[in-house]
C-alpha positions in Angstrom: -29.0 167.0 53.3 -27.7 166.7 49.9 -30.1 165.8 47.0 -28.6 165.1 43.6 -30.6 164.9 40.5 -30.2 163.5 37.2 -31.7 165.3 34.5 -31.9 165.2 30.6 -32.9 167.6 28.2 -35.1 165.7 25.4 -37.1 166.9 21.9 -40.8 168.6 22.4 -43.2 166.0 21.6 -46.1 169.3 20.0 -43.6 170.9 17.6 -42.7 169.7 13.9 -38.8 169.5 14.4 -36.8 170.0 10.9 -32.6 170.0 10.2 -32.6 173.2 11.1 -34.5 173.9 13.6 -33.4 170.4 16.1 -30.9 172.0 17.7 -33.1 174.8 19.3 -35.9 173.0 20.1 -34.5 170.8 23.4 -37.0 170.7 26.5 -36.3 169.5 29.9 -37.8 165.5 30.2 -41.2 165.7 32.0 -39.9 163.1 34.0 -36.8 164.0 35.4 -38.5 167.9 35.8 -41.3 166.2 38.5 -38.0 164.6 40.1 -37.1 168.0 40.5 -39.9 169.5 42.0 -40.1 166.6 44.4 -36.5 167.5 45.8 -37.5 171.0 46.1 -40.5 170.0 48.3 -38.2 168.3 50.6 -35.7 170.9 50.6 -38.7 173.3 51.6 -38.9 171.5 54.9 -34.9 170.4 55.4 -31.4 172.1 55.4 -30.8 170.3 51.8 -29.0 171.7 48.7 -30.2 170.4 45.6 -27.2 169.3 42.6 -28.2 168.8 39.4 -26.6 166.6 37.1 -27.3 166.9 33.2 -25.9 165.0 30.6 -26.0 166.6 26.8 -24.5 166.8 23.8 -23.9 170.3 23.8 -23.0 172.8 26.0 -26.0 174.6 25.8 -26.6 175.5 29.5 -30.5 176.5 28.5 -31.9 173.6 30.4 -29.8 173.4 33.1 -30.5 177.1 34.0 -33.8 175.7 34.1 -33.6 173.6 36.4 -31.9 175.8 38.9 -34.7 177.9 38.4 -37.0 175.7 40.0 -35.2 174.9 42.9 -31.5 173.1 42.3 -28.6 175.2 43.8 -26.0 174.3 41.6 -25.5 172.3 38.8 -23.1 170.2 36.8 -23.9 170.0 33.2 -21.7 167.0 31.3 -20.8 167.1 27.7 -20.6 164.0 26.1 -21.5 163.2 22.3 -22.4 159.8 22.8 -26.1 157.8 22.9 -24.7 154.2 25.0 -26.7 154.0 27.9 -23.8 151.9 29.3 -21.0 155.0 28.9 -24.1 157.6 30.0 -24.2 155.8 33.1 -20.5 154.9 34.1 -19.7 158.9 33.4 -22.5 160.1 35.5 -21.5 157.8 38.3 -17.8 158.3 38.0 -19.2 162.3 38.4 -21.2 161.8 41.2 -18.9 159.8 43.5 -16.4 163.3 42.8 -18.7 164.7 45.1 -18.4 162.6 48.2 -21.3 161.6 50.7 -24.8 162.5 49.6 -28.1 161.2 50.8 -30.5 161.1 48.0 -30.4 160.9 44.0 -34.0 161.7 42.2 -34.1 161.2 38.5 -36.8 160.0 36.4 -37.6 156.5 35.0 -36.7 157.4 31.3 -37.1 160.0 28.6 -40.2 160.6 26.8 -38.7 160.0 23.4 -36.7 156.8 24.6 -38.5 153.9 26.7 -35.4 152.4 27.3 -35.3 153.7 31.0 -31.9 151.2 31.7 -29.6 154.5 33.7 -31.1 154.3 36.9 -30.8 150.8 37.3 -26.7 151.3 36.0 -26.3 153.8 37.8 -27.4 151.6 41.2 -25.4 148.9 40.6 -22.1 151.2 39.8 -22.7 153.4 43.1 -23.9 149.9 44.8 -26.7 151.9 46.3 -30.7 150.7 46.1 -33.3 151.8 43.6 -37.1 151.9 43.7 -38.1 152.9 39.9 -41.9 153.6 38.5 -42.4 155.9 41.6 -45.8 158.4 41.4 -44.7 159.8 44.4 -42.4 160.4 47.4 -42.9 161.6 51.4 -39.9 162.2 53.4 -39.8 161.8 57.2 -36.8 161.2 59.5 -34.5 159.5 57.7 -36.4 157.7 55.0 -38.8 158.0 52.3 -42.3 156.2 51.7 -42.5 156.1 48.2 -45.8 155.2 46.4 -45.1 152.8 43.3 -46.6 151.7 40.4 -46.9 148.0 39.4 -48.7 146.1 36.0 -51.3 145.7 39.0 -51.8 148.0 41.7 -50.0 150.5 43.8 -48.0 150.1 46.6 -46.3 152.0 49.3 -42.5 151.2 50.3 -40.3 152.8 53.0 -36.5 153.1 52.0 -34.2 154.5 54.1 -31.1 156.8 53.1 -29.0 157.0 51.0 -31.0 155.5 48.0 -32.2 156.2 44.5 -35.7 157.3 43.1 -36.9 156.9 39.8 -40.3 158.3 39.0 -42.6 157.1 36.5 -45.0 160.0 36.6 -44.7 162.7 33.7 -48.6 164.1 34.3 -48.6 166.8 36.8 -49.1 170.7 37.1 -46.1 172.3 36.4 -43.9 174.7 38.4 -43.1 178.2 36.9 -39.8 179.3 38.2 -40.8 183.1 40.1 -38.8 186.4 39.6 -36.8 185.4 42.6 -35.9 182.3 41.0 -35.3 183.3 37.4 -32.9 186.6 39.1 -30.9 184.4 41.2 -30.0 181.7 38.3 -26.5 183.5 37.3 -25.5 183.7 41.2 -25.8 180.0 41.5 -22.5 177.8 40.2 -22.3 175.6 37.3 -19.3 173.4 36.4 -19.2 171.4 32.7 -16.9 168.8 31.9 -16.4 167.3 28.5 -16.3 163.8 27.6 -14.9 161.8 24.5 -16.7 158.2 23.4 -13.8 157.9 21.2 -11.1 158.4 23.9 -12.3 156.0 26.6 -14.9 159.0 28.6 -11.8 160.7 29.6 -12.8 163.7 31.3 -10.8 166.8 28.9 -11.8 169.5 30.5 -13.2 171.4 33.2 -14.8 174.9 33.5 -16.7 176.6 36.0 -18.9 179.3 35.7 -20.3 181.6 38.6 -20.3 185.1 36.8 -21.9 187.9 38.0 -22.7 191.4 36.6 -19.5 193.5 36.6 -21.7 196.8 35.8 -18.7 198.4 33.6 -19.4 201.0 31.6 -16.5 202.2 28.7 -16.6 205.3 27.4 -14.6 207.5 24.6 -13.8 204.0 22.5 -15.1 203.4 19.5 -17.3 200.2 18.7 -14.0 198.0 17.5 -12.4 198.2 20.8 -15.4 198.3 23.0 -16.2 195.0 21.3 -12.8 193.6 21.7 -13.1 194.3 25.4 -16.2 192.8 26.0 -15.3 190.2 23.4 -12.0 189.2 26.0 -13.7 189.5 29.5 -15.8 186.7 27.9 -13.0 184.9 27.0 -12.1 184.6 30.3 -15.2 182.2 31.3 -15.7 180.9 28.3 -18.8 182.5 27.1 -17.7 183.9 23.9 -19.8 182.2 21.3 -19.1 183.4 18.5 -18.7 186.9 19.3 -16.8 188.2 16.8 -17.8 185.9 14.0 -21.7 187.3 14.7 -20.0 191.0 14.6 -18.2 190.4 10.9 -20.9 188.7 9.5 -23.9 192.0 10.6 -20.7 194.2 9.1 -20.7 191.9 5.8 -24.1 192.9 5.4 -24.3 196.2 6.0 
């Protein structure tokens, strides 16, 4: 079974956000986080893997790592500097239909800092596949889902049957803490990015993939230039750089 999941990284709504400080301070939405732990509940009882799909505007993979910590398998993080629902949804679907058949997409209703929860519903009519938003809670058994669903009045229960998309609605719950395991298995698991310009039509420019794991070198009788070039051009060659050498001149400058 193959469970993809949408996910967004949003601001903290406890901490006094400045200029400076913005950046830093991204969270994983509540929402789309209890999506998450619903599709590792049913991958506790299938065969399922569990894709996430995040959209941002930078390629910070913070937030993404934390969802594969609590329970997604791989993930696709998608960089694209834009705030049109519209273009957010058309890219994400183009994305999603790259990876051929799936069964289920979980997401939640909208982000806590935006009410305008409009995606999911785009993002059905683009894949042509049928949505059940405001959900509290979902059961899976053979084939379908009962979903329990919140209306202005009451709650009801709905069976759907696969594939389909959830939205949930619910963004009070306990938590999961990602264990050990899960934290020391994040850099196994694969991540992919593609990046996205609103000024270029959404072309997708580029595409990297990332599935390091530790090489355990050690390098001895060099001095600390060319150890750091080195390091500095084995990460080059996934694209993890940052900075490297800038952050180097600039502790030298002030020594």
């Amino acid at each position: 079974m193959k469970i993809i999941v949408i996910a967004n990284e949003t601001f903290p709504t406890n901490e006094n956000l400045t200029l400076e400080n913005i950046d830093e301070k991204k969270i994983l939405n509540p929402y789309d986080e209890f999506a998450i732990q619903k599709a590792s509940q049913i991958k506790n009882t299938t065969d399922s893997e569990i894709i996430i799909f995040m959209i941002s505007k930078s390629n910070n993979l913070y937030c993404l790592k934390t969802c594969l910590g609590l329970g997604g398998t791989s993930g696709k993080l998608i960089v694209f500097d834009g705030n049109n629902p519209k273009d957010m949804a058309a890219i994400l679907a183009k994305e999603i239909k790259k990876q051929g058949a799936f069964d289920l997409i979980l997401t939640g209703d909208q982000d806590v800092n935006n009410p305008r929860g409009e995606i999911p519903y785009r993002i059905s009519s683009l894949l042509d596949m049928p949505l059940i938003s405001h959900c509290l809670d979902i059961q899976y058994s053979k084939n379908k889902l009962i979903c329990k669903k919140e209306t202005d009045d009451f709650l009801e229960k709905l069976s759907i049957n696969l594939p389909c998309i959830i939205s949930f609605r619910k963004n009070v719950y306990e938590p999961k803490y990602p264990s050990i395991n899960d934290i020391m298995t994040i850099n196994s698991k694969p991540i992919s990015l593609s990046y996205y310009d609103k000024n270029k039509n959404n072309l997708c420019l580029k595409l990297k993939i990332y599935n390091v794991k530790r090489q355990n070198k050690i390098y001895k009788d060099v001095d600390s230039d060319k150890a750091i070039e080195k390091i500095s051009n084995y990460l080059d060659e996934w694209g993890l750089n940052g900075g490297l050498y800038e952050y180097i001149n600039l502790f030298k400058s002030k020594k």
